[in-house]
Each structure stands twice: as C-alpha cells, then as structure tokens.
N, C-alpha and C positions, 0 to 999 in steps of 0.2 A: 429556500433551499433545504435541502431534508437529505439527512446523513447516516449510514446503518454502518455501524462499528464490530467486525467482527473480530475474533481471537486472532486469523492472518495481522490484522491490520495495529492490534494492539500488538502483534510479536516485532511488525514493522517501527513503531512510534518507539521503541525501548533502544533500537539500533541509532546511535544517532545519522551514520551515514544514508542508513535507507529512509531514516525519517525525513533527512532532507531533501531527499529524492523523489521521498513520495508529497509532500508542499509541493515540489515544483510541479512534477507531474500534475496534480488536483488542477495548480495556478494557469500551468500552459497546456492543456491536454487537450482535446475536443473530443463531443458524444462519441461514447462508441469508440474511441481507441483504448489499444489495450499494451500496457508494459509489463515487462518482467522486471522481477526486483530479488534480489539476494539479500537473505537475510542472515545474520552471523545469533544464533540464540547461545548465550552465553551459558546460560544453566545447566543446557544440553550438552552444551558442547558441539552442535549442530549447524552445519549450513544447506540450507534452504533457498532452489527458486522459487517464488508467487510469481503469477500472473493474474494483475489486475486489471480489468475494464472499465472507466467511466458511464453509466448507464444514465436516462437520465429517471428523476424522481418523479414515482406517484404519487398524488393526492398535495 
C-alpha cells in the first residue's frame, strides 16, 4: 500500500478529533469515496472543510 501525505493531511493528523476521523474513514472507506472533514488549526485560529477521496495507488 503506498501513501502520499500532504500539508491538508498533516493539518488533519494535529486535530485530534479529525485525526480520528480521518483512521476510521482510511479503516472503513471504499475506492473512490470521498468525505468532508473539519479541521480546527489552532495557530490560525482557522476552521476549515477538506474533502478527501480514497484513490487507489500507483506502482
């Protein structure tokens, strides 16, 4: 399995509530769906929706 970590996804891992959100999601998800996630960035002061998609990996 092959995993691309971008900056959304590092802002998601820091929130603990969306990081949990986002495990389950990975855990129970299938190709191809896609959720929204709320993210609270603390430093900003900022809240944020992502939508994420499960793709599946190349190579």
């Amino acid at each position: 399995m092959k995993a691309t970590v971008r900056n959304t996804v590092k802002l998601i891992r820091s929130d603990p509530e969306s990081d949990k959100a986002l495990r389950e999601f990975i855990a129970t998800g299938k190709l191809n769906s896609t959720r929204t996630f709320k993210i609270r960035d603390a430093a900003n002061g900022v809240e944020r929706e992502v939508k994420l998609k499960l793709i599946p990996a190349q190579g």
